[in-house]
N, C-alpha and C positions, 0 to 999 in steps of 0.2 A: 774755341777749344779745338786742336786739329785731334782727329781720331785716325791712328794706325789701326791696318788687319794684316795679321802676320799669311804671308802668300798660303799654308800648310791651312789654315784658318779658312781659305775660300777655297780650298779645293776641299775640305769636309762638308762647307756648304752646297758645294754642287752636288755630292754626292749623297746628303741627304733629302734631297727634293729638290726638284723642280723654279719652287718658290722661295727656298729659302736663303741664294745667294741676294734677292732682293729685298727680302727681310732683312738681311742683317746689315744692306744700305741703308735702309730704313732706321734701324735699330742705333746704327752709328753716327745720324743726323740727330736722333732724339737723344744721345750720351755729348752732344759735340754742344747741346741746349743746358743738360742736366744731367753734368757728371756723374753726380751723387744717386741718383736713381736706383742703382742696382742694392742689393744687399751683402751684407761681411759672408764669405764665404769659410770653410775652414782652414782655408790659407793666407797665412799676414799677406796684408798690401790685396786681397786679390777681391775685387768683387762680384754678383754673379747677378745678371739679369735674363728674363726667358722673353723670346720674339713669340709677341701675339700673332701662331698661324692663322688664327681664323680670318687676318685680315688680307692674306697671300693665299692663292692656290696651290696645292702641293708643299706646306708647309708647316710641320708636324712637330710647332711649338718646344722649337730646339735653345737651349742653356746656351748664355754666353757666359767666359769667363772675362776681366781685362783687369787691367791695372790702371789705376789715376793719379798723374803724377799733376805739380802746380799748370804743366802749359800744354800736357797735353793726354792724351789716353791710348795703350796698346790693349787692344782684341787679341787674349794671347791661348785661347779655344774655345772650339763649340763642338757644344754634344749630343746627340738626341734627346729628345724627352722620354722617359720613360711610356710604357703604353699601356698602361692601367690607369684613365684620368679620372677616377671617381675623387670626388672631396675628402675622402676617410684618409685614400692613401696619400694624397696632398698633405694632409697633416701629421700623417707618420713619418712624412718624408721632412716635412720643416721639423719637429719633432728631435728627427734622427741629425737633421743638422745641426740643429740647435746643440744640441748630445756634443758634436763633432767640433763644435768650436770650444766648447770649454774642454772635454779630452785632450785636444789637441792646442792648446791654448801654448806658445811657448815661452819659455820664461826670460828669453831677448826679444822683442819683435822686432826691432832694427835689423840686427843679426839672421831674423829667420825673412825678414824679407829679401835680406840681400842672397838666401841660399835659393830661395823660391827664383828671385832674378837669374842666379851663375846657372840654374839646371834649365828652365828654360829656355836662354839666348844658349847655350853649347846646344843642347838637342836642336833648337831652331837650325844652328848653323849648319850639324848633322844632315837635319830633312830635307833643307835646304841643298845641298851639294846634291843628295841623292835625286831630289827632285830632275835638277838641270842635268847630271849626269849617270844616275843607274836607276831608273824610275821601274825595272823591275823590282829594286829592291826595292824602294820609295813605296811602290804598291803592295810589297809584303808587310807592311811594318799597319798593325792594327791599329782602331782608332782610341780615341783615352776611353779610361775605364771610366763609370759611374761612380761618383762616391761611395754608392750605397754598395756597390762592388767589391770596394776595395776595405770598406767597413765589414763585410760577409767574410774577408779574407782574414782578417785584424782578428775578428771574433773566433777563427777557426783555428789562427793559429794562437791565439791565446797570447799575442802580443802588438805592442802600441806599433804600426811604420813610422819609421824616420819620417820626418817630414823632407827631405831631398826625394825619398822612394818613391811618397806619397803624390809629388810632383810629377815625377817622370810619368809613372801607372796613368795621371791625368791627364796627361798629352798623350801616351803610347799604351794600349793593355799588352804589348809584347811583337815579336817579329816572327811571323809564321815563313819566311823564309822565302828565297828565289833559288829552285833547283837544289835544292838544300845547305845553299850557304845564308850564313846568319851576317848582319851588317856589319857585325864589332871587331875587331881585330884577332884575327886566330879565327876567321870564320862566322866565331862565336854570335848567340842570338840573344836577345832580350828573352826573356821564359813574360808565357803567359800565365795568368793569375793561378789557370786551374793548373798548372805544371808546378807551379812555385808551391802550392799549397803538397801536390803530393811529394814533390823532392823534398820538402821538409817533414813531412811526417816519416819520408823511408829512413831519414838520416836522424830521425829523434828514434825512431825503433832501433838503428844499427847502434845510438848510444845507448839506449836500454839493455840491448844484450851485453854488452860492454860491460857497463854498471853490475852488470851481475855477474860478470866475470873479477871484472874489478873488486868483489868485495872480497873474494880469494888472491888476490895478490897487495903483495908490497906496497906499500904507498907511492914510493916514486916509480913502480912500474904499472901503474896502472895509465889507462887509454885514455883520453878523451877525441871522439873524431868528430863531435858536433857538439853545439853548444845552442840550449834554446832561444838565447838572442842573436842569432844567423838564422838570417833570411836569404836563399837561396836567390838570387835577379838574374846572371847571364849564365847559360846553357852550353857547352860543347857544340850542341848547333840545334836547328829547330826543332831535331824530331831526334836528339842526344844528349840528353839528360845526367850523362856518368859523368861530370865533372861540369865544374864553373866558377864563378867566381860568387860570396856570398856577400850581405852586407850586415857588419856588426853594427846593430841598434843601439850597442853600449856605447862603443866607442866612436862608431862610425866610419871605420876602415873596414875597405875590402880585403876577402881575403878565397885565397882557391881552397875548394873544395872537391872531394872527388869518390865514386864509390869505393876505390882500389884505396883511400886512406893514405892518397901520398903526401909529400907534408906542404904546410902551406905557402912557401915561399918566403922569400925575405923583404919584399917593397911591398909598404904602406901607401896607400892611396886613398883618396875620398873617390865618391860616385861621382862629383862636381868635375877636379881633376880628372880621372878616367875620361868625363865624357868629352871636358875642354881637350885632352890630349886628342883623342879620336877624331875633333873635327880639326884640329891642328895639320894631323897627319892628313887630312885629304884634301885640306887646303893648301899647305906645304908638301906634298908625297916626296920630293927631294929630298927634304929634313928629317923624315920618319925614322926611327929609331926602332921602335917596338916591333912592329911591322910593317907591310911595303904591300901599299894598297892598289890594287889593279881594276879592271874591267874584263868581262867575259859578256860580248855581246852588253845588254844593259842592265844586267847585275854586276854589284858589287863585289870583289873577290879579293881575299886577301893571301898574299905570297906564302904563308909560313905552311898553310897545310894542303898545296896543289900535287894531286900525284900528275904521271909523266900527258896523260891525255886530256888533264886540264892544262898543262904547264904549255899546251902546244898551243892551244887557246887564248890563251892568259895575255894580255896587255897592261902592263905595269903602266904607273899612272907617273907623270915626272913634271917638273915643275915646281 
């Protein structure tokens, strides 16, 4: 059975210990013997086994995720272990996953594999570019969240993540930015958990006021500027939160959102699309359309929002 480890996969490993890039050599000889080993994780297709640190130095019994297909197997991340290792919380934690699989259980699994695959290989291909060529961004972009993370987030806001969100959050918890440009196109950054959690509570208040305004007007003049199935994802930029793009959990189109209430645009997109366009663009920068991806030094920069003393800087990317 040949076993892939995706490149973004061994540079997590190095940078959580010492030991654990040789742990998960290990760990990849022992899935290459016994596929099956790991257990169902909350994501179709995907399953999760943890490298016994105790048998590496410097290796702080880190979660792998992969995929197993008939010939062979992709390592598609790895995460720390959490650091409370008492038995209680082992079992609140299987417990809490257990919870997560039936929650999340979806009602195609052919169909939710193959979305679990389209958000991984586009983001790969994303990390991947930035990796070889803007590795300050590459180094701004956080490691994936914890389940139990993005479950805290779920409970907070009082609704189920898409399973596409759910995916991305566990490769990336967000892009805390280079020099304050965000990776995505217009700048823009992935928001992290605790951002996302507040830009939707200010935008569920701005529709409460709303709503009480709305009970004094007309039916067709009344407001709506947020809706509790939008989940705020990408930001204005790392540390710019008045505008972005949301994702509706209904329907599963992105859509802009903004505090100034401007309206939402007219193209429909999924997060899959977005992200496959994004790495199109910087694989293609000749072909780009939306925006026209550059370099400043070795951050990623994108052409639409340089004023005149970046613009001097600015190396458009062509090809």
């Amino acid at each position: 059975m040949k076993v892939e480890i995706q490149p973004d996969v061994r540079d997590t490993a190095a940078q959580l210990g010492t030991g654990v890039p040789y742990g998960l050599k290990v760990l990849a000889g022992q899935l290459a013997d016994d596929p099956d080993m790991g257990r169902p994780s909350g994501l179709p297709g995907i399953l999760t086994v943890r490298v016994d640190g105790d048998m590496f130095e410097d290796c702080p019994d880190p979660s792998v995720g992969y995929i197993r297909e008939p010939d062979r197997i992709e390592i598609r991340f790895l995460r720390a272990a959490p650091s409370t290792e008492s038995s209680t919380n082992a079992q609140d934690q299987a417990h809490e996953q257990e919870q997560g699989r039936h929650q999340h259980r979806p009602a195609d699994p052919a169909a939710a594999a193959v979305t679990v695959r389209e958000i991984a290989d586009a983001w790969h291909r994303i990390t991947g570019w930035l990796k070889h060529n803007a590795p300050d961004s590459y180094a701004a972009l956080r490691a994936g969240a914890n389940p139990a993370a993005i479950a805290a987030l779920e409970e907070d806001l009082g609704i189920q993540i898409p399973l596409e969100l759910r995916v991305l959050w566990l490769l990336t918890a967000g892009d805390e930015g280079s020099d304050g440009w965000g990776c995505l196109p217009g700048n823009r950054a992935l928001m992290t958990l605790d951002t996302v959690a507040a830009a939707y509570r200010q935008r569920m208040d701005t529709q409460a006021h709303e709503d009480t305004l709305n009970a004094d007007r007309p039916e067709e003049e009344r407001i709506t500027v947020w809706k509790a199935t939008w989940i705020p994802v990408v930001a204005l930029g790392p540390a710019d939160s008045t505008s972005g793009l949301y994702l509706d959990a209904v329907t599963g189109y992105l859509g802009r959102w903004s505090r100034y209430n401007e309206g939402p645009g007219d193209e429909l997109e999924t997060l899959v699309t977005y992200l496959e366009d994004v790495a199109d663009m910087l694989e293609a920068p000749a072909l780009a359309t939306r925006d026209k991806p550059g370099l400043v030094g070795g951050a990623l920069v994108w052409g639409s929002r340089l004023d005149a003393v970046q613009e001097a800087r600015w190396q458009p990317l062509t090809g």
